[in-house]
N, C-alpha and C positions, 0 to 999 in steps of 0.2 A: 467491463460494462459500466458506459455511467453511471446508471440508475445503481447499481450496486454500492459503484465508491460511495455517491451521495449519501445514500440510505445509511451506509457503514458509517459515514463519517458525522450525520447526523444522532444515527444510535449510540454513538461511544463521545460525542463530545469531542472529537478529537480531527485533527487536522490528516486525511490520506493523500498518499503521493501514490500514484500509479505507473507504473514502466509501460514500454513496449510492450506489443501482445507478443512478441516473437522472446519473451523474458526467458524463458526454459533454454531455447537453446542458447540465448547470450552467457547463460548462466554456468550450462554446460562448457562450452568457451572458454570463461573465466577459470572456470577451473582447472581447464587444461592448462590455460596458459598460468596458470600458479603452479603447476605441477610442471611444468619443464623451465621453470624459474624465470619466466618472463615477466610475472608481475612479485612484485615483493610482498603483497598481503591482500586477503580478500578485499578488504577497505578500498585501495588500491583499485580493483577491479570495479568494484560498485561507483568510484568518484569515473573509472571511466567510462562507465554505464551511464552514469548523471550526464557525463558531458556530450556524451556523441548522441544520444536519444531523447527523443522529448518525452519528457517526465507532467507530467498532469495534476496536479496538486487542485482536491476538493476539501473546500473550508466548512464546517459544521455550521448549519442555518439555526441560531437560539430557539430560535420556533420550533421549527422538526424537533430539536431534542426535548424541546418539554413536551410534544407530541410522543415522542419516544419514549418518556420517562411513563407518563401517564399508562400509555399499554403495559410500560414494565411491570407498574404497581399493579395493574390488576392481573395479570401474568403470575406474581407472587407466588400466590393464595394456591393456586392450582402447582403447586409444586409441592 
């Protein structure tokens, strides 16, 4: 979900990449084919996940996160 990445990548300051929504079963995949020796390391499997699918990359808006931070600080207190 967009609104998700954004929100996430807003909240942590930090830059998300998102895969496929079909991730589970590429995933599943990957590790079969690690398991009958066809790829040489998870690593491996994920550079060819990057390549063959579009990957989606949300950049943290400075705004949002000191929107973000601000809920955090008052969020706090109530912990």
């Amino acid at each position: 979900d967009r609104l998700l990445c954004q929100m996430t990548a807003d909240c942590c300051g930090l830059t998300v990449k998102a895969g496929p929504v079909e991730a589970t079963a590429l995933g599943n995949i990957m590790i079969q084919l690690k398991a009958l020796g066809l790829l040489d390391s998870i690593t491996q499997g994920r550079r060819l996940v990057a390549e063959t699918e579009v990957i989606k990359t949300y950049t943290p808006s400075t705004q949002n996160y000191a929107e973000w931070n601000a809920a955090y600080d008052r969020f706090k207190p109530l912990l």
